[in-house]
C-alpha positions in Angstrom: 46.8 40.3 -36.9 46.2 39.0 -33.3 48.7 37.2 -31.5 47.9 33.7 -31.9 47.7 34.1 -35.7 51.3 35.3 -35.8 52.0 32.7 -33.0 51.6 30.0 -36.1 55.5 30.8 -37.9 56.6 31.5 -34.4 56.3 27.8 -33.4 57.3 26.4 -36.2 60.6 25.4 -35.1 59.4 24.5 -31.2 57.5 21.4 -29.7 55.3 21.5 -32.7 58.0 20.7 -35.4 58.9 17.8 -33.3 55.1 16.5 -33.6 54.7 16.5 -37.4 58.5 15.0 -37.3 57.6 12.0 -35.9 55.1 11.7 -38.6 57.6 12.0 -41.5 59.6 9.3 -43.0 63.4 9.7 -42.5 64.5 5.9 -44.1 63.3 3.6 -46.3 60.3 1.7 -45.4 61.9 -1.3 -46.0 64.9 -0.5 -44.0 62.0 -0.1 -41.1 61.6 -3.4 -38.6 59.9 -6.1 -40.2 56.3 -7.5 -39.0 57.4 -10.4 -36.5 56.6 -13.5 -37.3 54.7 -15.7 -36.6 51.6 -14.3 -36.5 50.2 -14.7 -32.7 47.2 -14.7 -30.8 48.6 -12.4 -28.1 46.9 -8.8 -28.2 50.2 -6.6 -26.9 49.3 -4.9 -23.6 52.1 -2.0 -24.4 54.9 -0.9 -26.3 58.9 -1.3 -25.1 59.6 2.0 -23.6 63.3 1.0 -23.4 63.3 0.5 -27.3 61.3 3.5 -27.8 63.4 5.3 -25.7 66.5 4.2 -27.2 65.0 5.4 -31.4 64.3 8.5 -29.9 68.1 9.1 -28.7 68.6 8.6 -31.6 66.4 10.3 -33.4 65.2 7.9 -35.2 61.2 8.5 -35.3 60.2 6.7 -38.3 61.4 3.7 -36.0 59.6 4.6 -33.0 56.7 5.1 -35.2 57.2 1.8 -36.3 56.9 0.5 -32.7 53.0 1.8 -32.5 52.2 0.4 -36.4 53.3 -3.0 -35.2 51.5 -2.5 -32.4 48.4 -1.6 -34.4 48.6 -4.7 -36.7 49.3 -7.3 -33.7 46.2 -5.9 -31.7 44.4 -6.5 -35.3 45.5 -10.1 -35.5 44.8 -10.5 -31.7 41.2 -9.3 -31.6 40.5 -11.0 -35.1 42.1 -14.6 -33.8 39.7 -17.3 -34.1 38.0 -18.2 -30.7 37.1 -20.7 -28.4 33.6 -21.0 -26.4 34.9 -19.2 -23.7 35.7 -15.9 -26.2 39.5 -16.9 -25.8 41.9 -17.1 -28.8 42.0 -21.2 -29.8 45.5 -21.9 -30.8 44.3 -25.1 -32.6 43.4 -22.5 -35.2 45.0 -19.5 -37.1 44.2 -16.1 -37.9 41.8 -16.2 -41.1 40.2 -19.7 -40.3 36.5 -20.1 -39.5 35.6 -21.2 -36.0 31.6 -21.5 -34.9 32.6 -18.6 -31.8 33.6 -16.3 -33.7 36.8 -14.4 -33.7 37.8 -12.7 -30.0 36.4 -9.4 -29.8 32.9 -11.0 -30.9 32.8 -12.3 -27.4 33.2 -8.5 -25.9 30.2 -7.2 -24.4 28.4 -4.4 -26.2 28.4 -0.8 -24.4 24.9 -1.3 -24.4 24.9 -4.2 -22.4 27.2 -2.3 -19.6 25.5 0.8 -19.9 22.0 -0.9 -20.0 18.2 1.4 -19.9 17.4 3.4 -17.2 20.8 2.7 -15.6 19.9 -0.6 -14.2 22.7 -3.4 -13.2 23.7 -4.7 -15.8 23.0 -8.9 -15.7 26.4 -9.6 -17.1 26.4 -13.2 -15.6 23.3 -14.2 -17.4 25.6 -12.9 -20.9 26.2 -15.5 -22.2 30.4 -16.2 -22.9 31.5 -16.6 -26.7 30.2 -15.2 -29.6 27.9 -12.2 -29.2 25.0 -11.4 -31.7 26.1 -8.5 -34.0 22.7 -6.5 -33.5 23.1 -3.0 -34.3 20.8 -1.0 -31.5 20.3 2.3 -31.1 20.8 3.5 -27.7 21.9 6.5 -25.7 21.9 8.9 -22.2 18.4 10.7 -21.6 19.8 13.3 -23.9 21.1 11.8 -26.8 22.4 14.3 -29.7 23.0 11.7 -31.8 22.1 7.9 -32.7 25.7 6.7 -32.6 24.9 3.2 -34.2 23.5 5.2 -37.1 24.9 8.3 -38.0 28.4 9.1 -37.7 30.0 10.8 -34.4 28.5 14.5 -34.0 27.7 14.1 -38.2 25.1 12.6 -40.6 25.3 8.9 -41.9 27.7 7.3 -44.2 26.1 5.8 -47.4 27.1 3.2 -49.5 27.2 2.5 -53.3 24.1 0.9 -52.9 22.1 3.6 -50.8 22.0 1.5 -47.8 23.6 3.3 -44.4 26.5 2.0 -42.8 26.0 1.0 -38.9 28.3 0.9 -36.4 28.5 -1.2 -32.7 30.8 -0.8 -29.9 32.8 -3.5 -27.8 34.4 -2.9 -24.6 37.3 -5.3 -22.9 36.7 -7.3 -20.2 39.0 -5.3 -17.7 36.9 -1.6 -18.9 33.4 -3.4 -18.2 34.7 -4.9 -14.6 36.3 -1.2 -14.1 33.0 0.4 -15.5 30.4 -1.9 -13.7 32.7 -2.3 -10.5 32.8 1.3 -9.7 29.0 1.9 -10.6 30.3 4.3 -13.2 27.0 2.7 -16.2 24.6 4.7 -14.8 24.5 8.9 -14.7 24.0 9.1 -10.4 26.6 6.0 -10.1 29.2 8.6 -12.0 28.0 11.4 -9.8 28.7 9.6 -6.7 32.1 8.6 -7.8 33.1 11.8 -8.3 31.8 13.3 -5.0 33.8 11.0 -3.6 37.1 12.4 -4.7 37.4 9.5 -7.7 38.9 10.3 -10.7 38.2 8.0 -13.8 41.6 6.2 -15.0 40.4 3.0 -16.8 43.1 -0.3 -16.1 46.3 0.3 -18.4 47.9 -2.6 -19.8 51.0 -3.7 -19.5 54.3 -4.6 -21.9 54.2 -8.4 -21.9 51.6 -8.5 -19.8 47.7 -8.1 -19.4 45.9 -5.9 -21.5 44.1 -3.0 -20.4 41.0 -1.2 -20.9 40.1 -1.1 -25.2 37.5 -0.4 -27.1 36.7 -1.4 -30.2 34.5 0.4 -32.9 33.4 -1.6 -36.0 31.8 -0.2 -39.1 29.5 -2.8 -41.2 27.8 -2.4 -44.6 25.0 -4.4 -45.8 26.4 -6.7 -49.0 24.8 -7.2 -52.1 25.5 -10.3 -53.1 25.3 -9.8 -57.0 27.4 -6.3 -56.5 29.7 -7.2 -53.5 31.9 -9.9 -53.5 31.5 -11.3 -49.3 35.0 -13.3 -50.3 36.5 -9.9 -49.6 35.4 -9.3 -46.3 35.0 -10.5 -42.8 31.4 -10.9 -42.8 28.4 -11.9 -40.3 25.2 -12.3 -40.3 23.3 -9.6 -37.6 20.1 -7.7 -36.7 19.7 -4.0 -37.4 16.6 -1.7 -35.0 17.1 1.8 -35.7 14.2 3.2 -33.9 14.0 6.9 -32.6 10.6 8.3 -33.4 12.1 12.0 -32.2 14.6 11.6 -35.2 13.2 9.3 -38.1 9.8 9.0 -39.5 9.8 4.9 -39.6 12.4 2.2 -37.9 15.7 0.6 -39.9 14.9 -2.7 -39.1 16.6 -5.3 -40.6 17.0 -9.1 -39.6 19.2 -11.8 -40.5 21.6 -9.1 -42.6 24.4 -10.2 -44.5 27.3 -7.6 -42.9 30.6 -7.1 -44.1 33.3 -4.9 -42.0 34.5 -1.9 -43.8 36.5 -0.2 -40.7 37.6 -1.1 -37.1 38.8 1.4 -34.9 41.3 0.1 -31.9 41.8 2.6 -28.8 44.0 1.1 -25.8 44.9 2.9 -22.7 48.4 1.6 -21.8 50.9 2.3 -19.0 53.0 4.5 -21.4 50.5 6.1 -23.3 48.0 7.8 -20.7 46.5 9.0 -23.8 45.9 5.9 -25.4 47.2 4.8 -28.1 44.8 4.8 -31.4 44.9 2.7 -34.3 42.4 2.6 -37.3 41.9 -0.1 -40.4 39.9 0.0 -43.1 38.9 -2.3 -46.2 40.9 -1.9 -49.1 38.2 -1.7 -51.6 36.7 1.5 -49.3 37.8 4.5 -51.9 38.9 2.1 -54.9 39.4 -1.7 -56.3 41.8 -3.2 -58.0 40.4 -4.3 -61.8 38.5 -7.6 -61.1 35.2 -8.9 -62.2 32.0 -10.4 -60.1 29.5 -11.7 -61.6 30.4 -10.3 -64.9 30.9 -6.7 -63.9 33.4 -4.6 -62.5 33.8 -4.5 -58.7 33.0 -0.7 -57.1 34.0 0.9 -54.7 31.7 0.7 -51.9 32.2 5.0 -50.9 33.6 6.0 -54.1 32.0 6.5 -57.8 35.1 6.5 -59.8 32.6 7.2 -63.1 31.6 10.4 -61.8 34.4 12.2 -60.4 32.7 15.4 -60.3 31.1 14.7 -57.4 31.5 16.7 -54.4 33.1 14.9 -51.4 32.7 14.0 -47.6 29.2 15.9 -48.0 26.7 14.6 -45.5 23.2 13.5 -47.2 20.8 16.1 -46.7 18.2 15.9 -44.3 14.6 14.8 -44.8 16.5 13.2 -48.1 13.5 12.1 -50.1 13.6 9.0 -52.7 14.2 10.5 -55.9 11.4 12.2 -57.7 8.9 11.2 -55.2 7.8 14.4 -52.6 8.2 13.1 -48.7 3.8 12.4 -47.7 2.4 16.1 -45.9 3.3 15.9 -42.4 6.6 13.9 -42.6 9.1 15.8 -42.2 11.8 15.3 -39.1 14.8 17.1 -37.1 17.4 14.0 -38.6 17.7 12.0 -41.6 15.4 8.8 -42.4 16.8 5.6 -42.6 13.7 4.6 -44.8 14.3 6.6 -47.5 17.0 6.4 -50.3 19.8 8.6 -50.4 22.7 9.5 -52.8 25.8 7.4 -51.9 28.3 9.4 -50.2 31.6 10.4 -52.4 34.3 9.6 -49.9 37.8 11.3 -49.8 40.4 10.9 -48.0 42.3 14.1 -47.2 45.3 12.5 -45.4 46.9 9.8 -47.6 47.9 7.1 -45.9 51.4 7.2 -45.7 54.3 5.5 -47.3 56.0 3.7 -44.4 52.5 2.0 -43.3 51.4 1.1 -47.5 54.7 -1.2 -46.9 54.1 -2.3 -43.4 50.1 -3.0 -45.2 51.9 -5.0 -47.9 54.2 -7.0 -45.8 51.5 -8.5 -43.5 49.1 -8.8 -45.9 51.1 -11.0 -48.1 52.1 -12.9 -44.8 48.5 -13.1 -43.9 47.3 -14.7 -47.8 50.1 -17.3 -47.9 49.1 -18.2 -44.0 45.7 -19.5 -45.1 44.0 -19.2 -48.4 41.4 -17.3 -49.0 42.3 -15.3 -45.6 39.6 -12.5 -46.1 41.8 -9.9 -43.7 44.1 -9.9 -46.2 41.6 -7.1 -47.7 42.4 -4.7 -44.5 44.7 -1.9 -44.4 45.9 0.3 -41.1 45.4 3.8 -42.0 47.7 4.8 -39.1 48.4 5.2 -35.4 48.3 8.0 -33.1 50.5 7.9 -30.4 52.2 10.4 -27.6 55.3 11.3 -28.0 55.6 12.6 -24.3 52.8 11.6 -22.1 53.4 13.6 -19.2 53.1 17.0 -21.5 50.2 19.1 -20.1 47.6 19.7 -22.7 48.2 23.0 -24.1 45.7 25.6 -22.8 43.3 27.7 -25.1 42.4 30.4 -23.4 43.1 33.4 -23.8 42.7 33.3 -27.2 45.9 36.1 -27.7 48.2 34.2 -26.0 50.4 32.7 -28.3 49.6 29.2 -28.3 48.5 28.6 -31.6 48.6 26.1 -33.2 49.5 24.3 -29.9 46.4 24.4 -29.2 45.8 22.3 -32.1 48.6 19.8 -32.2 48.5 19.1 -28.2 44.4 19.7 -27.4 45.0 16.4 -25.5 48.4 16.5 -23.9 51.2 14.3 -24.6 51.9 15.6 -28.1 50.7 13.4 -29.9 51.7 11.8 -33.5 50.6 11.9 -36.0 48.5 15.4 -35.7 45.4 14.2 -37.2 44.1 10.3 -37.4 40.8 9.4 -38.7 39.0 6.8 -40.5 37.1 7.1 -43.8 33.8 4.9 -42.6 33.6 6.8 -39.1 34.5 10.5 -39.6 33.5 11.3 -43.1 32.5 14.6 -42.5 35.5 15.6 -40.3 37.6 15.5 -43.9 37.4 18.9 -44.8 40.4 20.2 -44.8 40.5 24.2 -44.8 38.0 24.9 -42.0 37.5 27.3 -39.4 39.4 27.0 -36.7 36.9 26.6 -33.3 36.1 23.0 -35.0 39.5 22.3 -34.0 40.4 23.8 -30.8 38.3 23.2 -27.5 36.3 26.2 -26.7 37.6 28.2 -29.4 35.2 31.3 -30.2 32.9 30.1 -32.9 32.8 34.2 -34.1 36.4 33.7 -35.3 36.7 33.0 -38.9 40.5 32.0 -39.3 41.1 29.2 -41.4 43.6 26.4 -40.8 43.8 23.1 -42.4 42.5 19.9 -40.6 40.9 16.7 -40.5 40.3 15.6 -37.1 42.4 13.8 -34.2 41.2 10.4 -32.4 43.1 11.6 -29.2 41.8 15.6 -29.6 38.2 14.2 -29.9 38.2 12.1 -27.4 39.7 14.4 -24.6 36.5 16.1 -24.9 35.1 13.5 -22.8 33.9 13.7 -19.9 31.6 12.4 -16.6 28.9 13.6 -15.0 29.5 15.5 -12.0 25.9 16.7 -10.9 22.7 15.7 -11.2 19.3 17.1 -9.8 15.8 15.1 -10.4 13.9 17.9 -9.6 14.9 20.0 -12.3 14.0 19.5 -15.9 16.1 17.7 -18.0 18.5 20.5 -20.0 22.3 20.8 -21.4 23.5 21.3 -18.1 21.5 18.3 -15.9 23.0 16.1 -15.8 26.2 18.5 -15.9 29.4 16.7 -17.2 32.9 17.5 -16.2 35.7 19.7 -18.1 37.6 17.6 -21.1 39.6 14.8 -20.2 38.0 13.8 -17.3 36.1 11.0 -19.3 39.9 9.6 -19.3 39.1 9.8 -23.5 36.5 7.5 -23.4 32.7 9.0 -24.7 31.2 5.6 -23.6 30.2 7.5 -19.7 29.3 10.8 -21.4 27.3 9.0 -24.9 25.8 6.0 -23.1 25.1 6.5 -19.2 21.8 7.2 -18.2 19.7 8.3 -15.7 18.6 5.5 -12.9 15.1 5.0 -12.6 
């Protein structure tokens, strides 16, 4: 047995026991701090340190995990606040009520408006301010791997009860687009020159009581059915969908004037404690099953779960070239990706993590808080899955090479630094395909040797993903375009944002 397979019971009573500690419950949830009301319009820039520091004294983890749920939820509420024309929150109106901008984060730019074609300056000032068109684009670098707005990160797409993909858009905060635009960091030689220069990318970090900082947000949408989904339910919109990748589908997704409802939001915010972000991720409640009501004379679904059938393998991507059943794909159409044309088998969706006691109360506390502040308030159907936090940011990330060295699982639990909590975070709409729980281990650990077939449980980690990122550090136009030009730096020095590595690309 090598060394860092024995290295596994050898740790189990260091740093790592103190990671999956914070993650267990230790009181009651209902002994755990309230949700404080009123519900405001203020998205938190940070957490207390001095409380935090003073539950962790005392050992009290399930309270400092507390901290970042709250946190979580009041970021929710923030960026879902009904808005003025200017994209600010209106205090005339309250969380849940309609208003004709929009709620705040519709009035964020898209990363495809920062990080615009061909790396040209992006013409911000003729944006418009307020509510933003929801119109799902595909776009990438000059090499993309994969068409983010359609198909899940480094995975297939996610498909609904009703056969139709889920899409997905990206929103950036004002402070990340003026750092991102301001240092020339949208365009693949802008990023290059930064670095030359001795820069090091370390987005704004907001502040307790204060500003925010650099956030992104990720939403997930599914097309509604009217006579099978109730829109009631959801926070819904009406956008534009333009799939269109001849290297990778046969025929364009295009869609116009689509009736969208949200089905999972993703919150990442760099703060000045957590220098590895802190990560929070919701999810409708009528993702993996309903409660028993009726619409329209039948039985709501599940909109990623077949409850009559549950045989069904899970978390397995569609297969490629998927063809509409009993019908042959025509001679000569056959492609490297899936087709967004054709109809597939809805995806059976499990969750391998349940979402954990303490945040099912926290969910019920502010929901009910959220119904009785305005009827009808469709985001009392979301539910925070949980937040990933570190527990001490200055740790170094834990090294994984050599391979014999005794830091597994280390390597695992801290990829990113900072020790994070809990282990694994992820989100049912976004990383399907990461839920597979025994797998080999190089899918979890950063240049791990793919020839090693040792098995260890695991999902996958907001934080541990998104160290991976990183910015490009050379470029040559005289040489063709391969893996390594544009050559991208080492993990983490994307500052755990894909957005410069996924959607920079080349000036022309």
């Amino acid at each position: 047995m090598k060394t860092w397979m024995r290295a596994t019971l050898a740790l189990a009573g260091g740093s790592v026991a103190f990671v999956f500690l914070t993650s267990l419950q230790t009181a009651r949830p209902e002994a755990l701090q309230p949700y404080p009301l009123p519900f405001t319009s203020q998205i938190p820039g940070d957490i207390n340190v001095k409380q935090l520091d003073a539950f962790n004294q005392k050992q009290q983890f399930d309270q400092a995990q507390r901290m970042f749920d709250i946190f979580a939820w009041q970021a929710f509420v923030g960026l879902n606040w009904p808005a003025l024309p200017n994209g600010q929150p209106d205090s005339s109106l309250k969380i849940g009520q309609s208003s004709p901008n929009g709620v705040v984060w519709e009035s964020w730019k898209h990363d495809y408006q920062v990080f615009t074609a061909n790396g040209q300056p992006p013409l911000l000032s003729a944006i418009k301010n307020g509510k933003n068109s929801h119109a799902v684009v595909n776009t990438g670098n000059t090499l993309p791997d994969e068409i983010e707005e359609a198909l899940q990160a480094f995975t297939g797409p996610l498909v609904d009860k009703n056969g139709n993909w889920v899409t997905y858009e990206i929103r950036m905060s004002p402070r990340e687009v003026d750092y991102v635009v301001g240092n020339n960091l949208y365009y693949v030689q802008g990023q290059v020159e930064f670095v030359n220069k001795g820069n090091t990318i370390s987005f704004p970090a907001g502040v307790y009581n204060g500003d925010i900082g650099a956030i992104e947000v990720k939403a997930a949408w599914r097309m509604l059915d009217p006579n099978t989904d109730d829109p009631s339910r959801y926070f819904t919109t009406t956008g534009d969908i333009s799939i269109n990748d001849p290297s990778q589908f046969s025929k364009p997704l295009v869609k116009n004037n689509v009736l969208l409802g949200l089905v999972g939001f993703h919150i990442s915010a760099k703060t000045q404690y957590a220098r590895q972000w802190i990560w929070a991720t919701f999810e409708h409640v009528d993702n993996l099953e309903v409660p028993p009501l009726m619409y329209k004379g039948q039985r709501l679904m599940p909109s990623f779960y077949n409850p009559n059938n549950q045989i069904l393998p899970v978390n397995v991507e569609p297969p490629q070239n998927a063809v509409i059943p009993g019908q042959p794909i025509p001679s000569g159409q056959y492609y490297n990706s899936w087709d967004p044309t054709l109809t597939y088998q809805p995806t059976q969706a499990f969750r391998m993590i349940p979402i954990p006691t303490d945040k099912q109360q926290l969910n019920r506390e502010v929901q009910a808080a959220l119904a009785k502040l305005v009827p009808g308030n469709v985001f009392q159907y979301y539910q925070l899955i949980d937040t990933q936090w570190p527990t001490d940011p200055a740790a170094p990330p834990t090294p994984t090479v050599p391979f014999d060295a005794g830091i597994f699982p280390n390597s695992v639990t801290n990829k990113a630094g900072g020790m994070v909590t809990p282990t694994y975070l992820t989100n049912i709409t976004m990383e399907t395909y990461f839920q597979a729980g025994n797998q080999a281990a190089w899918h979890q650990i950063e240049g791990f040797p793919q020839s090693e077939t040792q098995q260890i449980y695991g999902t996958e980690s907001c934080t541990g993903c998104h160290s991976s990122a990183g910015v490009a550090i050379a470029y040559d136009p005289k040489q063709a375009l391969s893996s390594t030009n544009p050559l991208y730096g080492v993990p983490l020095t994307g500052d755990f944002s894909w957005l410069l590595q996924q959607k920079a690309q080349i000036r022309k």
